[in-house]
VEXLOGU-575451 format. One record per residue (C-alpha): z, x, y. Coordinates in steps of 0.1 Angstrom, whole numbers. Example, Ala and Ser with C-alpha at 12.3 -4.5 7.8 and 13.67 -1.06 7.14 Angstrom:
residues 2
{w: 78 u: 123 v: -45}
{w: 71 u: 137 v: -11}
END
This chain:
residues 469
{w: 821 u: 947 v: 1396}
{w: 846 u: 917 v: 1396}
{w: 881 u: 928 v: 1390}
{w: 906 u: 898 v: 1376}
{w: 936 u: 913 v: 1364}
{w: 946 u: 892 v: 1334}
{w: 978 u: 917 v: 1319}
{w: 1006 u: 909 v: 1341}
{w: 995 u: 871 v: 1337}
{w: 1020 u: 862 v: 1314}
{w: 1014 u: 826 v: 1302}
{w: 1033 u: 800 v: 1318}
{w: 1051 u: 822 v: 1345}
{w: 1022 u: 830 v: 1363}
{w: 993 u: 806 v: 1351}
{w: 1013 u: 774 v: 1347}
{w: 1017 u: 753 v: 1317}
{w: 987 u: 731 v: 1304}
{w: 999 u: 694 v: 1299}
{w: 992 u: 684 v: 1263}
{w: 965 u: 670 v: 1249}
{w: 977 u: 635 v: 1239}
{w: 998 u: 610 v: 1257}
{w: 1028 u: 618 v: 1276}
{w: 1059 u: 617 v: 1253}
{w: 1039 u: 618 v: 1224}
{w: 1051 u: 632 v: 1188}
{w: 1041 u: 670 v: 1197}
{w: 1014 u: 683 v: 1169}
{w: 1015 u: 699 v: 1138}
{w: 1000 u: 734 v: 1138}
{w: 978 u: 749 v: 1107}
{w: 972 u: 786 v: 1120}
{w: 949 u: 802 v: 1094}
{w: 936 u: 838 v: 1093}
{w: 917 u: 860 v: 1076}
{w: 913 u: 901 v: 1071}
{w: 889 u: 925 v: 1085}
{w: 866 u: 890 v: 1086}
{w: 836 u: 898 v: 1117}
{w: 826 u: 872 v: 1137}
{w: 794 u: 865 v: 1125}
{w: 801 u: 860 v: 1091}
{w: 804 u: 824 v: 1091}
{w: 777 u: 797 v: 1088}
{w: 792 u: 780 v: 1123}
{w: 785 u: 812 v: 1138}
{w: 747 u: 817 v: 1130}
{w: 746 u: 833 v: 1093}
{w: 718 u: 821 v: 1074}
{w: 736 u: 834 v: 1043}
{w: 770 u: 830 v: 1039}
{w: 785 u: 795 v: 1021}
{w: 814 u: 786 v: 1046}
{w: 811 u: 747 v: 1050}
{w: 848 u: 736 v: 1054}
{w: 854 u: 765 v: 1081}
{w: 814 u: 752 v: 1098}
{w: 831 u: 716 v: 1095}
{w: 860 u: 729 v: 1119}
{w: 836 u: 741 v: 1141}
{w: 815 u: 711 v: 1146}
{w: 844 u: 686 v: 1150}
{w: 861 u: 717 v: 1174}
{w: 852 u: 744 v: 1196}
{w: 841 u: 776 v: 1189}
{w: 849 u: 804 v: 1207}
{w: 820 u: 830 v: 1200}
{w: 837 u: 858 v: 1221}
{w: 869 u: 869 v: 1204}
{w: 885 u: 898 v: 1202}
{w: 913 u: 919 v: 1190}
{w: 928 u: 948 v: 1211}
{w: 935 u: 971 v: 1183}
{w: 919 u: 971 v: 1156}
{w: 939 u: 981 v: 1127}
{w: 960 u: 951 v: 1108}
{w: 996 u: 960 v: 1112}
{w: 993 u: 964 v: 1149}
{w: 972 u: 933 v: 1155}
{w: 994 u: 912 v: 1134}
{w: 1020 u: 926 v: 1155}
{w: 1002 u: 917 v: 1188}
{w: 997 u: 881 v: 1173}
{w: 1032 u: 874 v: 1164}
{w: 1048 u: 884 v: 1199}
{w: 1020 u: 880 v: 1226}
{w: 1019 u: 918 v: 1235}
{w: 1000 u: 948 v: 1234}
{w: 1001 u: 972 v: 1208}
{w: 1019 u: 1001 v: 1238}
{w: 1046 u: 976 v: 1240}
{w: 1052 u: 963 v: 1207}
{w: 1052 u: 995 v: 1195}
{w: 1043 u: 983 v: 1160}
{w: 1021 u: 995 v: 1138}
{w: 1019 u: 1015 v: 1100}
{w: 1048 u: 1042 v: 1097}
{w: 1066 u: 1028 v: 1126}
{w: 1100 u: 1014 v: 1118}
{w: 1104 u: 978 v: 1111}
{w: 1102 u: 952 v: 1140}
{w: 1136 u: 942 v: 1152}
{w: 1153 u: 909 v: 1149}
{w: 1152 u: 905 v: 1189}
{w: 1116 u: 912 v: 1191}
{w: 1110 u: 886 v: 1160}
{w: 1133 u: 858 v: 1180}
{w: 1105 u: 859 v: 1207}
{w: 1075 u: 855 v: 1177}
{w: 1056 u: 828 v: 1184}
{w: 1070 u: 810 v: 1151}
{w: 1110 u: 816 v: 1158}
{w: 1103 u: 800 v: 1192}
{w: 1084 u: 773 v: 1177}
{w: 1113 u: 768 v: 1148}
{w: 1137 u: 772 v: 1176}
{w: 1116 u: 745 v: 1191}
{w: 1121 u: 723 v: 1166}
{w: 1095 u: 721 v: 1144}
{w: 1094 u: 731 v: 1106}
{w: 1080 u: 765 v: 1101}
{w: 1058 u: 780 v: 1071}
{w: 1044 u: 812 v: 1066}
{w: 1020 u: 823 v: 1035}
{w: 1004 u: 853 v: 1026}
{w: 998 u: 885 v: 1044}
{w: 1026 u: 889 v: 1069}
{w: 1013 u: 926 v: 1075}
{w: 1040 u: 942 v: 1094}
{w: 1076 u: 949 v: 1085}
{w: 1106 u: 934 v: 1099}
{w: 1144 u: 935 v: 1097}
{w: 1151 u: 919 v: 1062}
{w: 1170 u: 890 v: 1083}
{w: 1140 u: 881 v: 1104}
{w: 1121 u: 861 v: 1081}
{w: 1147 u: 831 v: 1077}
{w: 1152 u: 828 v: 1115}
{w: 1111 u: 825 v: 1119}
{w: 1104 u: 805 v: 1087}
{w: 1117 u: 771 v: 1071}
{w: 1093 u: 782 v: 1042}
{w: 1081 u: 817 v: 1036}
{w: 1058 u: 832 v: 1008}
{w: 1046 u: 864 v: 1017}
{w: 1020 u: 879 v: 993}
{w: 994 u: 905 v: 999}
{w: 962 u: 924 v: 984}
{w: 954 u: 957 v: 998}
{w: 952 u: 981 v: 966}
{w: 953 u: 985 v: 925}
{w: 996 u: 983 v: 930}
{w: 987 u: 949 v: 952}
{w: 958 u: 935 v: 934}
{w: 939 u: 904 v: 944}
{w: 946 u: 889 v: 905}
{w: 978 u: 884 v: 895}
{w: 1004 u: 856 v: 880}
{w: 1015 u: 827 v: 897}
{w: 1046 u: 810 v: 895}
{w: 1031 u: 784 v: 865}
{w: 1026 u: 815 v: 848}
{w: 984 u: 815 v: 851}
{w: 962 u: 846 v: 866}
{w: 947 u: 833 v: 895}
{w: 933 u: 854 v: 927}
{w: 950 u: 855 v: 952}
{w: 931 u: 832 v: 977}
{w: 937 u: 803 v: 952}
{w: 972 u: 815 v: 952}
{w: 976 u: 810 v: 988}
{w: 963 u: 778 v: 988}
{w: 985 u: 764 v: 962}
{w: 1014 u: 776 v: 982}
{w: 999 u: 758 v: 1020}
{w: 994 u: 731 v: 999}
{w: 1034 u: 729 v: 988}
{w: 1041 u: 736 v: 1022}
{w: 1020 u: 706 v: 1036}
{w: 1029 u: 682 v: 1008}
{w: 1068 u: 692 v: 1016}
{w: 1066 u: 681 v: 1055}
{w: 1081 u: 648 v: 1068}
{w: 1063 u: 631 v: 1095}
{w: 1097 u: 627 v: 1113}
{w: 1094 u: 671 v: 1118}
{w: 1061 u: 685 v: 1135}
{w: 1054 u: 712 v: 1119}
{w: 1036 u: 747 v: 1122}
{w: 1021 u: 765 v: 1090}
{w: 1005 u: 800 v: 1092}
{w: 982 u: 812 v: 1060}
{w: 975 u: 849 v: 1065}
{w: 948 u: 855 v: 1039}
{w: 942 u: 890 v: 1020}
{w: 902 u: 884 v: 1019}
{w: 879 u: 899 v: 1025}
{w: 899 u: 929 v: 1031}
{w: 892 u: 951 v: 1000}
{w: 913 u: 966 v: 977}
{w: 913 u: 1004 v: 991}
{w: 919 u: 1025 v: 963}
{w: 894 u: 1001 v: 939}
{w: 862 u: 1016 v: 932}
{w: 849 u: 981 v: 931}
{w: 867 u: 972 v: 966}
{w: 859 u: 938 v: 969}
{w: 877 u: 918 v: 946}
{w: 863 u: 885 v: 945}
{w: 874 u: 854 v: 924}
{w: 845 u: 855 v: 897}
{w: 845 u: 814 v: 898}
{w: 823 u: 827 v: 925}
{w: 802 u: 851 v: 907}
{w: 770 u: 838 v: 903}
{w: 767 u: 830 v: 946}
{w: 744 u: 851 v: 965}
{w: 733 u: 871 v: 929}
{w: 696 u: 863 v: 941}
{w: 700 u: 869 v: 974}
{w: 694 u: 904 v: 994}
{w: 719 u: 909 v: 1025}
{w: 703 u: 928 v: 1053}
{w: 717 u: 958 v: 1064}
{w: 722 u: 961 v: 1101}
{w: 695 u: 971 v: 1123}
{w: 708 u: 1003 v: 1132}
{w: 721 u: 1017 v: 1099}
{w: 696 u: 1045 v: 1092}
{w: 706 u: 1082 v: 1087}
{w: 690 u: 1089 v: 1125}
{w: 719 u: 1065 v: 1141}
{w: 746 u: 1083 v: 1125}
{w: 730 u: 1116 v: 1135}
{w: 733 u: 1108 v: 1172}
{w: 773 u: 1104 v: 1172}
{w: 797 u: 1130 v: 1178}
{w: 810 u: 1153 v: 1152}
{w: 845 u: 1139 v: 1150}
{w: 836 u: 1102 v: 1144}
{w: 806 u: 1121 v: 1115}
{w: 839 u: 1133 v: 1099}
{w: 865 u: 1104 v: 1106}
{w: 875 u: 1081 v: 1082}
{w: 848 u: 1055 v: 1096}
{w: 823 u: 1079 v: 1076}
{w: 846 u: 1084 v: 1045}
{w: 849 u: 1048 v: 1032}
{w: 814 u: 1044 v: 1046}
{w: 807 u: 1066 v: 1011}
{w: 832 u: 1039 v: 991}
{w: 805 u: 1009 v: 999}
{w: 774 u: 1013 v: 1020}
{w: 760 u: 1049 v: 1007}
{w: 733 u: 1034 v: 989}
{w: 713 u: 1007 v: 988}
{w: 722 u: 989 v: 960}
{w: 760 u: 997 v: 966}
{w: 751 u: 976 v: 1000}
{w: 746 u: 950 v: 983}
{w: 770 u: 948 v: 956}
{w: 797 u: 950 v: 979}
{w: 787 u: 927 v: 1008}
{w: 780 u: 901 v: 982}
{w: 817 u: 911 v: 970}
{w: 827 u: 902 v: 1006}
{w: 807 u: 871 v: 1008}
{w: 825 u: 858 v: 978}
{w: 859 u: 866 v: 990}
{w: 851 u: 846 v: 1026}
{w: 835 u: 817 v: 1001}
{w: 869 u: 817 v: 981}
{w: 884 u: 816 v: 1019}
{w: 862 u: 786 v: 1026}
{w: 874 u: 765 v: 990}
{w: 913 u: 771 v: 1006}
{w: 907 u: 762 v: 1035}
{w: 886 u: 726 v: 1025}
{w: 920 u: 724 v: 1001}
{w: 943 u: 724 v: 1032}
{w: 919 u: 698 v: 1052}
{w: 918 u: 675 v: 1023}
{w: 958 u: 677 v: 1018}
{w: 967 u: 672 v: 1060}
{w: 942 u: 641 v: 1052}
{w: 956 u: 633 v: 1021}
{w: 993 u: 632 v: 1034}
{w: 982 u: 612 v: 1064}
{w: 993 u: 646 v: 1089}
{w: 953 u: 653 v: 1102}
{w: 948 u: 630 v: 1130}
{w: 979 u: 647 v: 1147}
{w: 969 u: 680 v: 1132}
{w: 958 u: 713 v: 1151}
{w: 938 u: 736 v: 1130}
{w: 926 u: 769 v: 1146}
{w: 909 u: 796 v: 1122}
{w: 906 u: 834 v: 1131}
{w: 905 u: 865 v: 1118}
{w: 927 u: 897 v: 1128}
{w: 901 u: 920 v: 1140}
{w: 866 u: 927 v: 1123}
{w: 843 u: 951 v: 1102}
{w: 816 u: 975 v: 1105}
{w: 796 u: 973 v: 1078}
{w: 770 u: 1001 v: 1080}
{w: 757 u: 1003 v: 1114}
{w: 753 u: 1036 v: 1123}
{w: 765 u: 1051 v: 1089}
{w: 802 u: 1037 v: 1094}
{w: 821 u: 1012 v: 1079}
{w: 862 u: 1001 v: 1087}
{w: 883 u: 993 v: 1114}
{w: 899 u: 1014 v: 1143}
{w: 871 u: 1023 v: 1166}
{w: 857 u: 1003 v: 1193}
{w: 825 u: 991 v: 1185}
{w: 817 u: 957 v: 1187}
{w: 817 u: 949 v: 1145}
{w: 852 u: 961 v: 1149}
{w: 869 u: 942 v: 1176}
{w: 850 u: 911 v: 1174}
{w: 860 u: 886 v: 1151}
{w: 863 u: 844 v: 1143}
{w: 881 u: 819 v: 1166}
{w: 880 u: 777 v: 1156}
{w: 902 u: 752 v: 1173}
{w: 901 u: 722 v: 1159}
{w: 921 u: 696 v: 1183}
{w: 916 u: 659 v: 1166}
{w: 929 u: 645 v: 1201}
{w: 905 u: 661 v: 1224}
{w: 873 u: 644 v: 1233}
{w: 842 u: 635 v: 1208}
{w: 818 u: 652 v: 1240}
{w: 837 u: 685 v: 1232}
{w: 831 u: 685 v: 1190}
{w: 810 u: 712 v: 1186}
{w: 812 u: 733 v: 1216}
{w: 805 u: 768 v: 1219}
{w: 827 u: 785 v: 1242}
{w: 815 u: 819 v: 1261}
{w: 844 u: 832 v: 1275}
{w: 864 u: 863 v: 1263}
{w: 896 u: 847 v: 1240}
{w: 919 u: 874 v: 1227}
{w: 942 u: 876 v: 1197}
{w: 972 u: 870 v: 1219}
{w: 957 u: 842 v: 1231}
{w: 967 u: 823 v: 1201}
{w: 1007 u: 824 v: 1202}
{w: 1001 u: 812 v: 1237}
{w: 981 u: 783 v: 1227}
{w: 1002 u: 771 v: 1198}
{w: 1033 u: 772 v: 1220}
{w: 1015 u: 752 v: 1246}
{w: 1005 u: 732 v: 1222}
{w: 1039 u: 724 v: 1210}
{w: 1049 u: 717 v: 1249}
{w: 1075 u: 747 v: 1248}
{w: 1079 u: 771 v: 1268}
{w: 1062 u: 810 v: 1270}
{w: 1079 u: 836 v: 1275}
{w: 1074 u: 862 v: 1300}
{w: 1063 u: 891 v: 1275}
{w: 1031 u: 874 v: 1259}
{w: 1001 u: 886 v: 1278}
{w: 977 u: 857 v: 1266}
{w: 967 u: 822 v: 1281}
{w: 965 u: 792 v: 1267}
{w: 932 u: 781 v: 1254}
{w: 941 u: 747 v: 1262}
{w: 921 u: 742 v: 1294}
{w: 889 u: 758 v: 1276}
{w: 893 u: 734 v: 1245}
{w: 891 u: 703 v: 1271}
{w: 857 u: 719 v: 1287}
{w: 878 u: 726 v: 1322}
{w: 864 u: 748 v: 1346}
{w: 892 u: 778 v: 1348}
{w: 894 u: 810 v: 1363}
{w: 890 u: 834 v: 1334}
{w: 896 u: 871 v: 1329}
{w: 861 u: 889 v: 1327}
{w: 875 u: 921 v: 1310}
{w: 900 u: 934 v: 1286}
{w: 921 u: 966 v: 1279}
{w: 915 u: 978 v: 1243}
{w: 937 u: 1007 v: 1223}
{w: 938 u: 1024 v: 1193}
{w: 972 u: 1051 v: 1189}
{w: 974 u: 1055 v: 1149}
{w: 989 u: 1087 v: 1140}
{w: 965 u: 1099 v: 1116}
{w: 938 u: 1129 v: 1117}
{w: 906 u: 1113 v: 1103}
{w: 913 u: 1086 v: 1130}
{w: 907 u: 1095 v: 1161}
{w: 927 u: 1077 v: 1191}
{w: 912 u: 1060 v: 1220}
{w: 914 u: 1034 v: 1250}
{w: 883 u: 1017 v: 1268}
{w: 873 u: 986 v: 1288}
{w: 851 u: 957 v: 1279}
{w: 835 u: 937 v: 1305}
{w: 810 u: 909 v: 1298}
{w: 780 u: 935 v: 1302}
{w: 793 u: 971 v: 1296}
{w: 818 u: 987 v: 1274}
{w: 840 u: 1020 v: 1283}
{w: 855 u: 1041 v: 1258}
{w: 873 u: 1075 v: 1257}
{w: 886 u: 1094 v: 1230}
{w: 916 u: 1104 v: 1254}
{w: 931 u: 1133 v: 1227}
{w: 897 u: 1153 v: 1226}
{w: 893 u: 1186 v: 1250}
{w: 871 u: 1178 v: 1265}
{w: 878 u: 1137 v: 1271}
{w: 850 u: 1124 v: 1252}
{w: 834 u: 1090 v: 1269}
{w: 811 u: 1061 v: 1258}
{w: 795 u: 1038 v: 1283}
{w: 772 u: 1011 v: 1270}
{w: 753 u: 985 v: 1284}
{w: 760 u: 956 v: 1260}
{w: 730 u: 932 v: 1274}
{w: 706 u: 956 v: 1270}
{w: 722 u: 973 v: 1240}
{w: 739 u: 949 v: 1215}
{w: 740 u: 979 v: 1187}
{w: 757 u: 1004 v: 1210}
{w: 734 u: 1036 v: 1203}
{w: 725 u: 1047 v: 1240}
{w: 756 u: 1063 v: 1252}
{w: 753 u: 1058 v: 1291}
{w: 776 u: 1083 v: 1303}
{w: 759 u: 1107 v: 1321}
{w: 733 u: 1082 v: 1331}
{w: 732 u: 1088 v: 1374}
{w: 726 u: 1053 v: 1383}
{w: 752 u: 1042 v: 1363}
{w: 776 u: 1068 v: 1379}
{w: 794 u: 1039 v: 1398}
{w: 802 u: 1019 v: 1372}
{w: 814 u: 1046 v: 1349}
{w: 840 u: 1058 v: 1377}
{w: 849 u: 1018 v: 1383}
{w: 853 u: 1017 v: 1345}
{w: 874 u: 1048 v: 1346}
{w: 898 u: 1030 v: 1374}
{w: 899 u: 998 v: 1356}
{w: 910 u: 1019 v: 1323}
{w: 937 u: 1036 v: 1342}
{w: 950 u: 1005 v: 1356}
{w: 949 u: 982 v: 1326}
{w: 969 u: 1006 v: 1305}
{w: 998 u: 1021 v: 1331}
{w: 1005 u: 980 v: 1330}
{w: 1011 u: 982 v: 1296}
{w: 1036 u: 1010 v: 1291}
{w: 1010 u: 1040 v: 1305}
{w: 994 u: 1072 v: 1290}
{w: 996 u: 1079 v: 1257}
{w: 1030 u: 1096 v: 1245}
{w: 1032 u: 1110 v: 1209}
{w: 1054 u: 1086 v: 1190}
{w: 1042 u: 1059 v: 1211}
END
């Protein structure tokens, strides 16, 4: 097995910068960085669903590149957000729910107070999902409207500022609209949307709260569940994921047939309403004459499961989990690349990286990504070939662990268990992750190489696990 040791690669110190895209001395570009919650990759139209009503995202696609391996590194939105703002893993950041709030310093090296810094205008609308120090937000933003849906106290319908109930989804669109219609062409600029949708509303027995404009798509159509969501599947797991709280909101949405359906249609909706905002925010950059100098990338946080093996949620590491969306839409790069799909393994750190390269400033040692740059212009790079993934939430029902993903196998251990408890799958020949390979003896070399590489990835990001980590 190829080891390339990515973490340690910090952007520009040890990889180099990536010369922009357009002429030397050109006006730098403006930035649109829009993202979604709990949104799996495949639940867009550009990436090969049938179903789902996403043309304005597709229409990114095809006039970008698509990257149809992304992934998150912990799967749980405050930490990911965390890991998307500053560039670094979730040991180092140390962010995530119940911690304290993110420190001023820490924010000063976010990817948007380095861009401000930088000189561009900076925007920020809707989900911010992690807290900072209360005098953080002016140094990152020029323009800052942070709204979120999560529950019944933060509901997806409430009252704008003209006094109308709207959902939210509309209401973030007004505001990215304000924000775009607000910018000078003498100032580049950089505007993040952080959607709510599709994440649900937790404590709603309806969960998926979708704008009921939408109500009549996908009423005739049946959603199928995935192929490994019978009873038998779940049977096969061990008893602490059975009981984790992967099973317990599994009983919120997916416990029935018809409840399958109700609710995915309820998060089809929400990523359709995501789809109207985001033709809104095209059609504006257009409008104001800002898109032919405009870099759009799309993403998610992390993703969903959404039945298979009688689970649904966040936090563990199987694939519906950690995989989610990546776009790039660059007007400047070539026509020959509109369209592309590209294979190799992008992370969610890769995206402060990019946008700062983007901008032509510079990347500071702590952010563990690389610039996507040299992937958008169809380059030939050396690429990492495996990631380090973690999951350290204090909470009972969720149980912790750490693994590796390579292109063809997964490893996973549940590090807190006695004994360790550890997954090895063979991805090629098992997409759904049901055959745990473990104790397989061919595979006995692999699984100790695994093991190493584990070991290794995480003691460069801060080492074993240490309550209050």
């Amino acid at each position: 097995m190829t080891r390339r040791t990515f973490l340690g690669a910090t952007g520009s110190a040890v990889y180099g910068r990536t010369e922009a895209l357009g002429q030397a001395g050109s006006r730098p570009p403006n930035i649109v960085f829009l993202m979604t919650d709990n949104h799996r990759w495949n639940l867009l139209g550009c990436a090969g669903n049938d179903i789902i009503q996403t043309p304005n995202i597709d229409r990114l696609a095809e006039r970008g590149v698509q990257f149809s391996n992304t992934f998150c590194t912990t799967s749980i939105c405050a930490a990911t957000r965390a890991s998307i703002l500053t560039g670094e893993y979730r040991r180092e950041h140390r962010y995530t729910f119940t911690m304290p709030p993110m420190s001023v310093q820490r924010m000063d090296r976010s990817y948007p107070a380095l861009l401000k810094a930088g000189g561009y205008r900076t925007g920020f609308v809707g989900k911010l999902g992690v807290e900072v120090d209360p005098r953080a937000p002016a140094r990152m933003f020029d323009f800052y409207r942070r709204r979120i849906a999560s529950s019944t106290r933060n509901p997806y319908y409430r009252r704008a500022v003209d006094g109308t109930v709207k959902h939210l989804t509309e209401i973030n669109g007004d505001d990215a609209v304000e924000f775009i219609r607000t910018s000078s062409a003498d100032q580049p600029f950089c505007l993040s949307v952080s959607f709510s949708a599709p994440h649900p509303e937790d404590d709603n027995i309806e969960q998926y709260i979708y704008d009921k404009s939408h109500e009549d798509l996908y009423r005739d159509t049946v959603i199928p569940p995935p192929p490994v969501a019978d009873d038998g599947y779940f049977r096969q797991l061990p008893g602490f994921i059975q009981v984790s709280m992967n099973r317990q909101r599994w009983f919120r949405r997916f416990d029935t047939p018809q409840k399958y359906q109700i609710m995915m249609k309820g998060m089809y909706r929400l990523i359709t309403g995501v789809d109207v905002q985001v033709g809104r925010i095209v059609a504006e950059l257009e409008r104001q004459g800002f898109a032919d100098n405009t870099v759009v990338i799309f993403t998610g946080d992390n993703g969903i499961m959404i039945g298979e093996q009688g689970l649904t949620g966040i936090w563990l590491m199987y694939e519906g989990s950690i995989r989610k969306p990546l776009i790039v839409a660059d007007p400047r790069i070539d026509r020959s690349r509109h369209g592309s799909v590209v294979e190799q393994m992008a992370l969610s750190f890769d995206c402060p990286v990019t946008m700062l390269d983007l901008a032509n400033l510079p990347v500071p040692g702590q952010m563990r990504g690389r610039s996507l740059v040299p992937l958008l212009r169809g380059e030939n790079v050396d690429w990492r070939d495996d990631f380090f993934y973690e999951h350290l939430y204090e909470r009972e029902t969720i149980p912790k662990s750490e693994g590796v993903r390579t292109e063809k196998f997964k490893y996973v251990r549940y590090f807190e268990r006695n004994p360790v408890f550890e997954q090895l799958f063979d991805l090629e020949a098992d997409p759904d992750e049901v055959s745990n390979l473990v104790d397989e003896p061919t595979l006995a070399p692999v699984l100790h190489a695994l093991r190493a590489r584990c070991d290794e990835l995480r003691d460069s990001v801060g080492g074993p696990y240490v309550r209050g980590m």
